[in-house]
C-alpha positions in Angstrom: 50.8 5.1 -35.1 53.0 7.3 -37.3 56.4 5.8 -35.5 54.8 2.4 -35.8 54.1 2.2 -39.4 57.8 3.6 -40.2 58.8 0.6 -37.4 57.7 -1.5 -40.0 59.1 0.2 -43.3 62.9 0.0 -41.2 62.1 -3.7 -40.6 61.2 -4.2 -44.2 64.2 -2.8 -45.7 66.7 -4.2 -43.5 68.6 -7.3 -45.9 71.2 -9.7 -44.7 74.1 -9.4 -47.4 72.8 -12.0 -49.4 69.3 -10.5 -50.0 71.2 -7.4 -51.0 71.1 -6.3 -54.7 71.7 -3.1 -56.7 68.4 -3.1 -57.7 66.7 -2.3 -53.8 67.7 0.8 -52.1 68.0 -0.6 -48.1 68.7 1.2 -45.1 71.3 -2.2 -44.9 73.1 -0.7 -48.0 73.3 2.0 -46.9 73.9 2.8 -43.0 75.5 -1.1 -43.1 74.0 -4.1 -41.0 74.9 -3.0 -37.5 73.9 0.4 -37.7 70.7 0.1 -39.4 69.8 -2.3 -37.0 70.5 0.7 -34.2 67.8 2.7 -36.0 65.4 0.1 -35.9 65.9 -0.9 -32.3 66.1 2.5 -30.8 62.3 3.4 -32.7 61.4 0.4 -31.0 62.5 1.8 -27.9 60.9 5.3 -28.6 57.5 3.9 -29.6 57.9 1.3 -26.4 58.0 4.6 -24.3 55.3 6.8 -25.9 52.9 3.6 -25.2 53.9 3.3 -21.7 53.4 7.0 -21.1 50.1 6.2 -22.9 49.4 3.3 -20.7 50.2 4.9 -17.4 48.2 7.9 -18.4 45.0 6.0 -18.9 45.5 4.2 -15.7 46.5 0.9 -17.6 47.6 -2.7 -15.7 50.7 -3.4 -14.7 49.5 -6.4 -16.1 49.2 -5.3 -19.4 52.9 -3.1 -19.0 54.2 -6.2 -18.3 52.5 -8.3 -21.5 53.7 -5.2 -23.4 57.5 -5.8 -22.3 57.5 -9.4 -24.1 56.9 -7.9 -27.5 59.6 -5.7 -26.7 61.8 -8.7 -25.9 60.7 -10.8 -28.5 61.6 -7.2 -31.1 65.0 -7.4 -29.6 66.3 -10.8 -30.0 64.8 -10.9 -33.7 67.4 -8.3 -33.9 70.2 -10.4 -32.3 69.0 -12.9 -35.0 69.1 -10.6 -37.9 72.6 -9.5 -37.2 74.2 -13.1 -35.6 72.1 -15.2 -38.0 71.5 -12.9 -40.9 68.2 -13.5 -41.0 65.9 -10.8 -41.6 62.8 -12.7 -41.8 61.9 -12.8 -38.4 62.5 -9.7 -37.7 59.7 -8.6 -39.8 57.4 -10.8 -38.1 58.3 -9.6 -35.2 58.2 -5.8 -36.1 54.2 -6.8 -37.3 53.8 -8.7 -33.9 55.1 -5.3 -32.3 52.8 -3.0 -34.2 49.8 -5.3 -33.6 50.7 -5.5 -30.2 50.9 -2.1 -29.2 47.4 -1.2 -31.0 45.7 -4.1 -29.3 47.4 -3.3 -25.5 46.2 0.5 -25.4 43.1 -0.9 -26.8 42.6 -3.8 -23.8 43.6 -1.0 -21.8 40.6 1.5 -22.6 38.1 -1.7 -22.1 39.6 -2.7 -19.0 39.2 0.7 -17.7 36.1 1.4 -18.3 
């Protein structure tokens, strides 16, 4: 949950160059577009593989692995859309829909099992 929450603090500070002022301190400002966007997608990929090791360890679905693999595809081209677009909005819907989405999975996956 700890890697999730800081998901969404990466997400929240990353600016497009015309959202950028002196006055907000952004992991954009500083790292630069392209490599705090690396940041954010490689937690994604780290908290994507502690909840499948999660899932697999409770004996979760392969259906459920495989509804979990759209809101990591849907995390990745909001990324492609905050760098090619510069648009950092969606991003940070998507970065919720992530979070959410990962709660709710291992969730379905304890009811489902038992």
């Amino acid at each position: 949950a700890l890697l999730n929450a800081a998901l969404l603090e990466v997400a929240r500070k990353l600016k497009v160059k015309k959202e950028e002022n002196a006055a907000n301190d952004t992991y954009s400002s500083r790292f630069g577009m392209k490599k705090a966007a690396l940041v954010y997608i490689v937690m994604a990929v780290v908290i994507y593989s502690l909840f499948s090791y999660m899932l697999f360890s409770l004996r979760g679905s392969m259906l459920i692995f495989r509804i979990s693999l759209v809101s990591l595809v849907l995390v990745t081209i909001s990324l492609f859309f905050y760098i090619i677009k510069e648009s950092s909005r969606l991003m940070e819907g998507m970065a919720v829909a992530f979070y959410l989405s990962m709660h709710v999975l291992l969730f379905l996956t304890r009811i489902v099992g038992n």
